[in-house]
mmCIF entry with sequence, helices, sheets and N, C-alpha, C, O atoms, coordinates in Angstrom:
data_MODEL
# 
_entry.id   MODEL 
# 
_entity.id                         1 
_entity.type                       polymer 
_entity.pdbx_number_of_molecules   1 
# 
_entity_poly.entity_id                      1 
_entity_poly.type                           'polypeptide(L)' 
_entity_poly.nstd_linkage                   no 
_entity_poly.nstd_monomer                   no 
_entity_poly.pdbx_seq_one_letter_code       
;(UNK)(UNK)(UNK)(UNK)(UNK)(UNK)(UNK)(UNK)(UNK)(UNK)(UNK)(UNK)(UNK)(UNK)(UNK)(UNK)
(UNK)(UNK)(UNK)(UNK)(UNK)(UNK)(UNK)(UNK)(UNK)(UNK)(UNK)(UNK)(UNK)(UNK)(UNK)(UNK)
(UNK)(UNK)(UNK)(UNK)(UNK)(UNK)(UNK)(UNK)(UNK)(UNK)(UNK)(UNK)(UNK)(UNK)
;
_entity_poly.pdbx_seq_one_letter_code_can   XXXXXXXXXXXXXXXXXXXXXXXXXXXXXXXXXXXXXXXXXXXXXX 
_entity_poly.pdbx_strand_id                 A 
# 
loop_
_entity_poly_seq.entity_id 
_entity_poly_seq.num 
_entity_poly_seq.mon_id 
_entity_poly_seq.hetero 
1 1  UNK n 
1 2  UNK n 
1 3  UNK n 
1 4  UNK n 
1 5  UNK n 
1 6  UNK n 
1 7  UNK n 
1 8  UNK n 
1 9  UNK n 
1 10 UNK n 
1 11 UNK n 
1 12 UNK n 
1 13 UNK n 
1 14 UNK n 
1 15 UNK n 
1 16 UNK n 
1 17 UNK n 
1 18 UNK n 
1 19 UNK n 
1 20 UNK n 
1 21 UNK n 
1 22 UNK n 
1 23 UNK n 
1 24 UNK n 
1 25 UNK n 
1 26 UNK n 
1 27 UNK n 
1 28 UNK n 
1 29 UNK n 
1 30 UNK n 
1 31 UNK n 
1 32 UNK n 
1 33 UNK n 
1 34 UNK n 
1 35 UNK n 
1 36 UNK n 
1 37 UNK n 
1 38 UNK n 
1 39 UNK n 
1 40 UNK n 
1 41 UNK n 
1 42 UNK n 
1 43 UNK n 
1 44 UNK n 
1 45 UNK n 
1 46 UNK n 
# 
_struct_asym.id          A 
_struct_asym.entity_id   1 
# 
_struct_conf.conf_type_id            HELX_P 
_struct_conf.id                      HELX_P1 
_struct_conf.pdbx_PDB_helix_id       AA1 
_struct_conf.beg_label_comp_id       UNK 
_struct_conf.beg_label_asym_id       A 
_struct_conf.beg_label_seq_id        15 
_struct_conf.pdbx_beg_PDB_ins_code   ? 
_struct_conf.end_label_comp_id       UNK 
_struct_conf.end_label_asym_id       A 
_struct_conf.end_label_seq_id        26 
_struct_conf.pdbx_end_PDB_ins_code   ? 
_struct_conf.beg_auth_comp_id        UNK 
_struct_conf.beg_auth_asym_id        A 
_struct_conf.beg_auth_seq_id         15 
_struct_conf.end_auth_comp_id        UNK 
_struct_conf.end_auth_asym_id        A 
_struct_conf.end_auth_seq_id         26 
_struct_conf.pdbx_PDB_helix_class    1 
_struct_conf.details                 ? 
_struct_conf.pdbx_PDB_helix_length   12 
# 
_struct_conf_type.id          HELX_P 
_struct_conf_type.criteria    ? 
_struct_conf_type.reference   ? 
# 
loop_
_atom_site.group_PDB 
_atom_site.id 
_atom_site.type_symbol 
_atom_site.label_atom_id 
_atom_site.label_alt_id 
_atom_site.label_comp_id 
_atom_site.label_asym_id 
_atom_site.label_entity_id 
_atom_site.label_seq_id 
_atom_site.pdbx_PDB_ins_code 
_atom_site.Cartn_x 
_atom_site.Cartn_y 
_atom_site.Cartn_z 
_atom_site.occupancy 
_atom_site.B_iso_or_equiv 
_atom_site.pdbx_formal_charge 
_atom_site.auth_seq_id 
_atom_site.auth_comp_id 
_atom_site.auth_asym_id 
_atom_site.auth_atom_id 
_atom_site.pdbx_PDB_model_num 
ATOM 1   N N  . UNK A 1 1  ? 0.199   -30.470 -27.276 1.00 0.00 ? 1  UNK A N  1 
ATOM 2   C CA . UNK A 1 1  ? 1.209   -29.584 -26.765 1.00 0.00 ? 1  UNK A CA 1 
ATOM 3   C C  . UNK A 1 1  ? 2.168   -30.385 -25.898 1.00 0.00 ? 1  UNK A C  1 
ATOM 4   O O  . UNK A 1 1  ? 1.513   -31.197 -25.244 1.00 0.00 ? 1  UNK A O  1 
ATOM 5   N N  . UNK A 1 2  ? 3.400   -30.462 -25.659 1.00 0.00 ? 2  UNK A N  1 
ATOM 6   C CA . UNK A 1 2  ? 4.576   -31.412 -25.390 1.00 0.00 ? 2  UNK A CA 1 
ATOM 7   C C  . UNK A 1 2  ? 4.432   -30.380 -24.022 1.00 0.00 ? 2  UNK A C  1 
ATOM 8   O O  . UNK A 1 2  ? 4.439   -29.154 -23.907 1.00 0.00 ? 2  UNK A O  1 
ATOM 9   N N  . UNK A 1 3  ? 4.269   -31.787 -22.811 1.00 0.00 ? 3  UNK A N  1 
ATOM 10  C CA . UNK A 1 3  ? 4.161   -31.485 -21.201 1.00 0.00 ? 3  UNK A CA 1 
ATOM 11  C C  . UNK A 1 3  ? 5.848   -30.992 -21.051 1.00 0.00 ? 3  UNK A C  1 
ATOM 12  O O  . UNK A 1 3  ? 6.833   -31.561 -21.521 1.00 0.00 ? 3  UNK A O  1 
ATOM 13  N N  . UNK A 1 4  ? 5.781   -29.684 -20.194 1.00 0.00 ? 4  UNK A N  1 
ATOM 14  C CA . UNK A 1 4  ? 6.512   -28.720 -19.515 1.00 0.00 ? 4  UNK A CA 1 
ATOM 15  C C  . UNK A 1 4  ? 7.522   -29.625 -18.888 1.00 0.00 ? 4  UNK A C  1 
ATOM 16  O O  . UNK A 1 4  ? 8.502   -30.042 -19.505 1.00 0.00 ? 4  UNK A O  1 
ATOM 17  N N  . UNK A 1 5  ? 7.209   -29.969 -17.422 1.00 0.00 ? 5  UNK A N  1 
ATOM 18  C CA . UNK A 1 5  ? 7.661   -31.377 -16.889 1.00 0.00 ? 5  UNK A CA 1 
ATOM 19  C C  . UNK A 1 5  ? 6.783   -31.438 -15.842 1.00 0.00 ? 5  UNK A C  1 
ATOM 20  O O  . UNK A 1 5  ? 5.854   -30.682 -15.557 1.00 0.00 ? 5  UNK A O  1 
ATOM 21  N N  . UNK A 1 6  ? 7.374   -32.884 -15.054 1.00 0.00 ? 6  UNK A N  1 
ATOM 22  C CA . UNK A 1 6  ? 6.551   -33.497 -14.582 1.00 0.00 ? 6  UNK A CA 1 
ATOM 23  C C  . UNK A 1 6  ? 5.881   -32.876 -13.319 1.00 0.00 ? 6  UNK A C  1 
ATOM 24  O O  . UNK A 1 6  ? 4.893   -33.408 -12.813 1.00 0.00 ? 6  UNK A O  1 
ATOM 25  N N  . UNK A 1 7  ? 6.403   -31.814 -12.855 1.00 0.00 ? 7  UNK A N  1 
ATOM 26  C CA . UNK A 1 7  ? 5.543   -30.926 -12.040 1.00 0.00 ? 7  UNK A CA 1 
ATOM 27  C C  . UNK A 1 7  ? 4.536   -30.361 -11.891 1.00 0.00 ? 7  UNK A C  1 
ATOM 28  O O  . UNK A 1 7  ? 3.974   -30.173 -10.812 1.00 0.00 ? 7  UNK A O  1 
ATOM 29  N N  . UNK A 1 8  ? 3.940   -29.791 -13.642 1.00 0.00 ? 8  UNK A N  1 
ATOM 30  C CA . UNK A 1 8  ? 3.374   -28.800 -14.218 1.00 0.00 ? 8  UNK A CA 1 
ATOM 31  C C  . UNK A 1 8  ? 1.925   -29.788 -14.472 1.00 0.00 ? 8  UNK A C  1 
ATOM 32  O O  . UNK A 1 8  ? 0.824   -29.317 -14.758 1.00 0.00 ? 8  UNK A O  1 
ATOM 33  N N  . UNK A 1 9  ? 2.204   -31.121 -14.307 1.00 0.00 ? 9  UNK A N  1 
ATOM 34  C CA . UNK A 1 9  ? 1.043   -31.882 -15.440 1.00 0.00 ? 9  UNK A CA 1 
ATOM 35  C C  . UNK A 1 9  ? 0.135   -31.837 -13.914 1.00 0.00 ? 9  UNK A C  1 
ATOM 36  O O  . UNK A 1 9  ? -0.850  -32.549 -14.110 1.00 0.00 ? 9  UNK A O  1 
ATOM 37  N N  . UNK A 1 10 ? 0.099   -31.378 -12.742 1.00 0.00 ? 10 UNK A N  1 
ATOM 38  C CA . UNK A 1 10 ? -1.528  -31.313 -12.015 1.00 0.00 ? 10 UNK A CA 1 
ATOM 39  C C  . UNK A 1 10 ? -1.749  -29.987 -11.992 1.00 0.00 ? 10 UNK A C  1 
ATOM 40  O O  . UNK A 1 10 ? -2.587  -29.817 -11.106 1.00 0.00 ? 10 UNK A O  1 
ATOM 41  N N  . UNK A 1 11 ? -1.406  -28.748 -12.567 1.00 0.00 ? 11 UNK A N  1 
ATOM 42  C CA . UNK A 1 11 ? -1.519  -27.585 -12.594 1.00 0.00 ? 11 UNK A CA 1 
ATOM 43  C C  . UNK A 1 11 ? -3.025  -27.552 -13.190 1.00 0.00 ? 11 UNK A C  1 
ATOM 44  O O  . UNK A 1 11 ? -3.336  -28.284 -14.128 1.00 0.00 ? 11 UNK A O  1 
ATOM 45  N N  . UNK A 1 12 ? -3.948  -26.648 -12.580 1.00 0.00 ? 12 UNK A N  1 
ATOM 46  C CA . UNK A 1 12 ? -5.402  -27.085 -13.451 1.00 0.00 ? 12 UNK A CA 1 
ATOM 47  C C  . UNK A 1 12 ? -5.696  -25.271 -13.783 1.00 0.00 ? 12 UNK A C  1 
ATOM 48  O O  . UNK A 1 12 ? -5.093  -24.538 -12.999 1.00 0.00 ? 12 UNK A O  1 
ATOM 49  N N  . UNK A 1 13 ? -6.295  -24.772 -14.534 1.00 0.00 ? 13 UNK A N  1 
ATOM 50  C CA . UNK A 1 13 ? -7.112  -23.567 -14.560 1.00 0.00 ? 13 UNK A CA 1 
ATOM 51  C C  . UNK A 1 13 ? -7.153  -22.570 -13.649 1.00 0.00 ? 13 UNK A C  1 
ATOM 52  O O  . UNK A 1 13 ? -7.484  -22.873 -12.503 1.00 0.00 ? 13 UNK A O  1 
ATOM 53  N N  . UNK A 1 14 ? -6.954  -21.719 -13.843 1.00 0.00 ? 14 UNK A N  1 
ATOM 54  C CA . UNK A 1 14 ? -6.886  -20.627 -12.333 1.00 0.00 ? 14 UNK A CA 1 
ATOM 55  C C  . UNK A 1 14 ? -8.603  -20.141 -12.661 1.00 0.00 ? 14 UNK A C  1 
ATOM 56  O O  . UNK A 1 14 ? -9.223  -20.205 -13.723 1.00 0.00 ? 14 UNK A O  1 
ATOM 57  N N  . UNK A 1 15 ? -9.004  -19.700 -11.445 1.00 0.00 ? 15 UNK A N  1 
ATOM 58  C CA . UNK A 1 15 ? -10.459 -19.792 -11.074 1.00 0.00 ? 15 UNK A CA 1 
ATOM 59  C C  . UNK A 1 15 ? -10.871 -18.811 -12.213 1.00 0.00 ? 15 UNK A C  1 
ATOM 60  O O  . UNK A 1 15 ? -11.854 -19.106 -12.893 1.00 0.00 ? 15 UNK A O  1 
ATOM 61  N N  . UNK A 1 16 ? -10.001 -17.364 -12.528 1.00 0.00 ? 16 UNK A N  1 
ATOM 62  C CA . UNK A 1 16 ? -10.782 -16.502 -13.567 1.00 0.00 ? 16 UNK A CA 1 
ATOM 63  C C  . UNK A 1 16 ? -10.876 -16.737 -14.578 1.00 0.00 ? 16 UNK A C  1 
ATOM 64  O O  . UNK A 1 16 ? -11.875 -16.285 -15.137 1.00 0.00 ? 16 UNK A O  1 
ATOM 65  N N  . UNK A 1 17 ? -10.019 -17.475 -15.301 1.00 0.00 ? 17 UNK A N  1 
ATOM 66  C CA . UNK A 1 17 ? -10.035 -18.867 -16.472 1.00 0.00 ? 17 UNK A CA 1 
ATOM 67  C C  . UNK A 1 17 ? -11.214 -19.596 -17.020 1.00 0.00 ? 17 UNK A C  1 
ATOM 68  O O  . UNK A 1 17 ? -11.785 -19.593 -18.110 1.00 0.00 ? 17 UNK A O  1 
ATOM 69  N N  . UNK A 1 18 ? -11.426 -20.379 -15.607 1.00 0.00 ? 18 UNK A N  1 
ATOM 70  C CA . UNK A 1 18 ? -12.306 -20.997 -15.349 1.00 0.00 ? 18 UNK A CA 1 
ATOM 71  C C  . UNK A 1 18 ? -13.938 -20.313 -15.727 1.00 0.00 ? 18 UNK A C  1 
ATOM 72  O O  . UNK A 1 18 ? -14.788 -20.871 -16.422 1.00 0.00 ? 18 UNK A O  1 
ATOM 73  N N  . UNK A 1 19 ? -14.077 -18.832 -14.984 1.00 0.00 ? 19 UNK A N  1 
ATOM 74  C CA . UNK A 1 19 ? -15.116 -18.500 -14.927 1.00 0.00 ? 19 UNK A CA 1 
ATOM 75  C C  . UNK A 1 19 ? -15.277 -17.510 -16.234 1.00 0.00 ? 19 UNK A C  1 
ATOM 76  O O  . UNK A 1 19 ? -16.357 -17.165 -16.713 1.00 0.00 ? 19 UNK A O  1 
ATOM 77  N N  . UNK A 1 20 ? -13.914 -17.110 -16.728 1.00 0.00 ? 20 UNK A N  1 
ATOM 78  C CA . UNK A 1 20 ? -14.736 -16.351 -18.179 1.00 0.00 ? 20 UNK A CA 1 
ATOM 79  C C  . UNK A 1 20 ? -14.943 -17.352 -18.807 1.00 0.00 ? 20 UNK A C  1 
ATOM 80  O O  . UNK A 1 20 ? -15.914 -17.096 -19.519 1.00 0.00 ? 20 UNK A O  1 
ATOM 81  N N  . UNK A 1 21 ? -14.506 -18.695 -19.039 1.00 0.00 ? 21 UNK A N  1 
ATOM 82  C CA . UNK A 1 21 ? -14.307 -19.486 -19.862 1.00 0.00 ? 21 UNK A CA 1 
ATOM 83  C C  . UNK A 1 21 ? -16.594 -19.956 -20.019 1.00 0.00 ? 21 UNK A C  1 
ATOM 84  O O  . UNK A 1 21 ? -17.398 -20.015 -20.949 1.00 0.00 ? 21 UNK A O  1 
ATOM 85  N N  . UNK A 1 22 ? -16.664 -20.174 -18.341 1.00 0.00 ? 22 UNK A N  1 
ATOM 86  C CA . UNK A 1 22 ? -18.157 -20.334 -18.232 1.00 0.00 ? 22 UNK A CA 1 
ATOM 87  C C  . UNK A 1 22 ? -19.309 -19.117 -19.159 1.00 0.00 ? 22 UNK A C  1 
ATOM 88  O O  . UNK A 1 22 ? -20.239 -19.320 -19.940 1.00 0.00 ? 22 UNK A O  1 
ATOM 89  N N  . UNK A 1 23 ? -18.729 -17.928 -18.642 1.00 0.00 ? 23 UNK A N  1 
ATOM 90  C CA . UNK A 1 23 ? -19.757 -16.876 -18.560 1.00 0.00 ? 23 UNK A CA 1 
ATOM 91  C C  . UNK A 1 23 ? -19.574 -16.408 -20.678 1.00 0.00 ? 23 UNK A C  1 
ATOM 92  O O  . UNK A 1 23 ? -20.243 -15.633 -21.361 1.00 0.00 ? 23 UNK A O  1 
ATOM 93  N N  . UNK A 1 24 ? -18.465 -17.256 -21.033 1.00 0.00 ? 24 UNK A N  1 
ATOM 94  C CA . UNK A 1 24 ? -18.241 -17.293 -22.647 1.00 0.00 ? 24 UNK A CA 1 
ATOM 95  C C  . UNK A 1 24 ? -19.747 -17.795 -22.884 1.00 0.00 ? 24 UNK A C  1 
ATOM 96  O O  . UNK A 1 24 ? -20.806 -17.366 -23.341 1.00 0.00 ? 24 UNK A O  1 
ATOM 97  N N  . UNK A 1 25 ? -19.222 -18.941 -22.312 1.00 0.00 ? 25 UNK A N  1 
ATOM 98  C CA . UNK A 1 25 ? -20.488 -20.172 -23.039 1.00 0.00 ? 25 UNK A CA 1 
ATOM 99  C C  . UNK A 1 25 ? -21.778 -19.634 -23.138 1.00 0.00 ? 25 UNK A C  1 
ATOM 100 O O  . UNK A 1 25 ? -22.630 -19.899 -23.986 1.00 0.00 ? 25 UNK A O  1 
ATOM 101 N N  . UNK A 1 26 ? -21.868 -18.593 -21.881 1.00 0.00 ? 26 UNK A N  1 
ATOM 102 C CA . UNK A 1 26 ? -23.340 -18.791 -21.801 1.00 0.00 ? 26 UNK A CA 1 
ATOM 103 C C  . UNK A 1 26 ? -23.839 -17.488 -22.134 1.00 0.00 ? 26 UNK A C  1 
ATOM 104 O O  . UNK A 1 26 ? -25.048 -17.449 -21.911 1.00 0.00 ? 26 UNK A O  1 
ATOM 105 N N  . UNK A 1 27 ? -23.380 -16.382 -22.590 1.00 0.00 ? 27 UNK A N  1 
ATOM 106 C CA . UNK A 1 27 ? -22.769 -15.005 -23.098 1.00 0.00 ? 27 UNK A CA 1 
ATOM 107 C C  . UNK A 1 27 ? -23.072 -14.155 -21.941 1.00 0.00 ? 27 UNK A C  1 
ATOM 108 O O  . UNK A 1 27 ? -23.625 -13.076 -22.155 1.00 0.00 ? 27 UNK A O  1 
ATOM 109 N N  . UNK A 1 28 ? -22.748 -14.540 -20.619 1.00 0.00 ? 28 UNK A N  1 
ATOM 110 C CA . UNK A 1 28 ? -23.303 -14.105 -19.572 1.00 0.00 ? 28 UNK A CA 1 
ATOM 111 C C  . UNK A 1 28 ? -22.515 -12.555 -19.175 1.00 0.00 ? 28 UNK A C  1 
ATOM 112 O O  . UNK A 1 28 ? -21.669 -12.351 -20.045 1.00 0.00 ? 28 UNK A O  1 
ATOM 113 N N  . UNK A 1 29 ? -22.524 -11.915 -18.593 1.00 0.00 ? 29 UNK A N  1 
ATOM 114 C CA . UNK A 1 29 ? -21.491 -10.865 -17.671 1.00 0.00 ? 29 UNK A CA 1 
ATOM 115 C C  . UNK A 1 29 ? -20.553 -11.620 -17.092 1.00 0.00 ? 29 UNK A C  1 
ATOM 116 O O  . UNK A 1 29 ? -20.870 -12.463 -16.254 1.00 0.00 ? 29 UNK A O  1 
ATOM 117 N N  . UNK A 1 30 ? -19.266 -11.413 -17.469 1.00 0.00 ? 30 UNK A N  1 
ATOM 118 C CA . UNK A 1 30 ? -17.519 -12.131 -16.736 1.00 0.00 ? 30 UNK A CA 1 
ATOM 119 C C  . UNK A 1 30 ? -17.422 -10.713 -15.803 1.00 0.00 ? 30 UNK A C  1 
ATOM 120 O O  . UNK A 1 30 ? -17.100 -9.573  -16.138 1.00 0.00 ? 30 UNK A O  1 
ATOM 121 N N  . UNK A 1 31 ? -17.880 -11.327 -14.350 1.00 0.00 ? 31 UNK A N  1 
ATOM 122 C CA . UNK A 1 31 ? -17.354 -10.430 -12.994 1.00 0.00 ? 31 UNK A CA 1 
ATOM 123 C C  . UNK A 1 31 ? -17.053 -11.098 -12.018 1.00 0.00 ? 31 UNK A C  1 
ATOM 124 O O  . UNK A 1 31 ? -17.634 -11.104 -10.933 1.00 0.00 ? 31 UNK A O  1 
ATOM 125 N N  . UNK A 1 32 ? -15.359 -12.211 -12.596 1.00 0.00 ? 32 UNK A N  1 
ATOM 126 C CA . UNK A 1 32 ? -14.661 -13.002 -12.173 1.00 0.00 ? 32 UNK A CA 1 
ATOM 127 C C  . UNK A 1 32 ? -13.449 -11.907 -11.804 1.00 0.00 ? 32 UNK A C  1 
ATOM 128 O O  . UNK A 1 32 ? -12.733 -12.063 -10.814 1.00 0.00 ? 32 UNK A O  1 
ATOM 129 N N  . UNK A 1 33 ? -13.325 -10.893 -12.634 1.00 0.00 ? 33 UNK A N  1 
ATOM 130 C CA . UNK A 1 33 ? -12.278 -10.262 -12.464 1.00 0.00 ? 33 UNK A CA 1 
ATOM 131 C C  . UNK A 1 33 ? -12.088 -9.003  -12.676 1.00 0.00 ? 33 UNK A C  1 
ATOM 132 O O  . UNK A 1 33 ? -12.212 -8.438  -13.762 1.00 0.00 ? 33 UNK A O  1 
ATOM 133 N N  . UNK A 1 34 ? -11.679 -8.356  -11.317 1.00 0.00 ? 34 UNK A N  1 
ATOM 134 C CA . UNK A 1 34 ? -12.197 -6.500  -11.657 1.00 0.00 ? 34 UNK A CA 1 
ATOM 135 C C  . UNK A 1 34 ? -10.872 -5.778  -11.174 1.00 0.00 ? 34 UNK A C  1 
ATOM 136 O O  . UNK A 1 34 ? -9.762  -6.307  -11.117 1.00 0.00 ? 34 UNK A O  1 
ATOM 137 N N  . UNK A 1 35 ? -11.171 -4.546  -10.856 1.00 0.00 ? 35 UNK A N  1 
ATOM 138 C CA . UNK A 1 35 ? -10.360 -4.271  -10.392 1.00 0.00 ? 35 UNK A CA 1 
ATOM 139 C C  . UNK A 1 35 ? -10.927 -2.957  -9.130  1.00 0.00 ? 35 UNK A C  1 
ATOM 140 O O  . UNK A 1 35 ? -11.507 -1.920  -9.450  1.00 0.00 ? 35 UNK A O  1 
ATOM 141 N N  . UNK A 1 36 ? -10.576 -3.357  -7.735  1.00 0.00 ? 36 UNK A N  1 
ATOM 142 C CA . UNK A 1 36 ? -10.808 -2.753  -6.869  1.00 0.00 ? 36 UNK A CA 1 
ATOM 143 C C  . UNK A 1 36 ? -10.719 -0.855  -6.872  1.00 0.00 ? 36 UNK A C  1 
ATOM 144 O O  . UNK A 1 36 ? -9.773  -0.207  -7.320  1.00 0.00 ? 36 UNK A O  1 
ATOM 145 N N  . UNK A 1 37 ? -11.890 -0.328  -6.288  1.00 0.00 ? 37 UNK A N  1 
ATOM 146 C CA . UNK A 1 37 ? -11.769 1.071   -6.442  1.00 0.00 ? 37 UNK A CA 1 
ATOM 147 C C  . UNK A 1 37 ? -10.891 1.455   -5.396  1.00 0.00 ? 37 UNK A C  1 
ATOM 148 O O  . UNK A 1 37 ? -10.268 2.475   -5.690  1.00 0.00 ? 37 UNK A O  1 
ATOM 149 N N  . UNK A 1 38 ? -10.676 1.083   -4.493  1.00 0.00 ? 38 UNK A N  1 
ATOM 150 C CA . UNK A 1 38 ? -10.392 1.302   -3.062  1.00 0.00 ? 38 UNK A CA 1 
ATOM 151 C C  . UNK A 1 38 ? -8.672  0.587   -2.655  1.00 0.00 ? 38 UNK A C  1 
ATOM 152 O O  . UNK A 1 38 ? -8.136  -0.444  -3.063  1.00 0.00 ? 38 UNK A O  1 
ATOM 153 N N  . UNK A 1 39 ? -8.239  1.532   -1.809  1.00 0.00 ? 39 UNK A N  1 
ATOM 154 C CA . UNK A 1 39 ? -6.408  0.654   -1.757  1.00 0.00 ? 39 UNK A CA 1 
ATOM 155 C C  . UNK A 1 39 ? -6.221  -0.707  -0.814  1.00 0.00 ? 39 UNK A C  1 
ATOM 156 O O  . UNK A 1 39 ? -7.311  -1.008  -0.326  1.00 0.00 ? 39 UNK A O  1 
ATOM 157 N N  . UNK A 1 40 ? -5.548  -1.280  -0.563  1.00 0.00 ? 40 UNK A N  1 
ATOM 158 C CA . UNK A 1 40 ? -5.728  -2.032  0.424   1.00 0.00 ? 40 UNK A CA 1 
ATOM 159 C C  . UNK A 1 40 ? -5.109  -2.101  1.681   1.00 0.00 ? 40 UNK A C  1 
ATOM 160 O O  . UNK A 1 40 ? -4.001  -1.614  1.905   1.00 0.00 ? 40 UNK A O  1 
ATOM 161 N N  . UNK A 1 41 ? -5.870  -2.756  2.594   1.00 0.00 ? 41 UNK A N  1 
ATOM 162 C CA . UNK A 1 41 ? -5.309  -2.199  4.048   1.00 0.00 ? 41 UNK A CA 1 
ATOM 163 C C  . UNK A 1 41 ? -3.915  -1.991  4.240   1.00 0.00 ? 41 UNK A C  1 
ATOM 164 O O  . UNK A 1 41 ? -3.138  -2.681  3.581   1.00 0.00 ? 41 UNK A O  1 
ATOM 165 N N  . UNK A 1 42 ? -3.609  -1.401  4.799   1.00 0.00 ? 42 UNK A N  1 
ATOM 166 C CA . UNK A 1 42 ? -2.185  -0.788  5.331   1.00 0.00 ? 42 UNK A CA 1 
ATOM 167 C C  . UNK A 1 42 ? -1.412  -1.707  5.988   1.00 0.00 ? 42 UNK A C  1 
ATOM 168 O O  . UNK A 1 42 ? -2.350  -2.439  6.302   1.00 0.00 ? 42 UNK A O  1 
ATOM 169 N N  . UNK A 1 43 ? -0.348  -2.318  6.498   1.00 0.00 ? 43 UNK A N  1 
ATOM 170 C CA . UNK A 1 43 ? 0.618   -3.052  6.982   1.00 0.00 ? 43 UNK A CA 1 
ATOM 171 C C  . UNK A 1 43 ? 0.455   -3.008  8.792   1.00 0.00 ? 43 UNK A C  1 
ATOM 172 O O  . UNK A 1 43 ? 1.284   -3.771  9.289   1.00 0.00 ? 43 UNK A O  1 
ATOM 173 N N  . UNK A 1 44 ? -0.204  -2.466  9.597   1.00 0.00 ? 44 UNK A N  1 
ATOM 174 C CA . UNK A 1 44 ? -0.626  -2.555  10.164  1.00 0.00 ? 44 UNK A CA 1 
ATOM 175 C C  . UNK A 1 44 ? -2.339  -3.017  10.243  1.00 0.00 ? 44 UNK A C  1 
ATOM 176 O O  . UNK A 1 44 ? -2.902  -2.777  11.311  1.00 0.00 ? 44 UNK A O  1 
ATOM 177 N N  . UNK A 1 45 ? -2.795  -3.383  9.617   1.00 0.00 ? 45 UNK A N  1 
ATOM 178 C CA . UNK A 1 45 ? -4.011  -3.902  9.603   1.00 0.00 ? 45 UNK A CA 1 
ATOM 179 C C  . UNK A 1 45 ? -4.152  -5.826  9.416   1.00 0.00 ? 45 UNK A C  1 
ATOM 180 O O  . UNK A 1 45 ? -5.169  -6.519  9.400   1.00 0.00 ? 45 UNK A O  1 
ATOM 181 N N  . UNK A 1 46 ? -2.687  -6.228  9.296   1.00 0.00 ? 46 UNK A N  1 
ATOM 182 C CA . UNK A 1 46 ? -2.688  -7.368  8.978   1.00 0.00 ? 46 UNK A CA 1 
ATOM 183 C C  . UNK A 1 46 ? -2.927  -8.286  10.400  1.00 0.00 ? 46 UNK A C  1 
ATOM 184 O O  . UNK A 1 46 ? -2.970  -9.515  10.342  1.00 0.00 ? 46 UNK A O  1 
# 
């Protein structure tokens, strides 16, 4: 695949990538990536 430029070439895997890519291999449960039941704190909570 012909490099983007020269910025892009230390860009590595983003972690959920990474971990379905693992939990493939091993035909495990991928719960790298969900989605929250709950909202997130309010703008005063920061």
């Amino acid at each position: 695949m012909k490099e983007l430029s020269n910025r892009t070439a230390r860009f590595t895997d983003s972690v959920i990538r990474r971990m379905t890519r693992i939990s493939n291999k091993y035909g495990a449960v991928n719960l790298s990536q969900g989605f929250p039941d709950f909202d997130p704190p309010g703008a005063a909570a920061r």
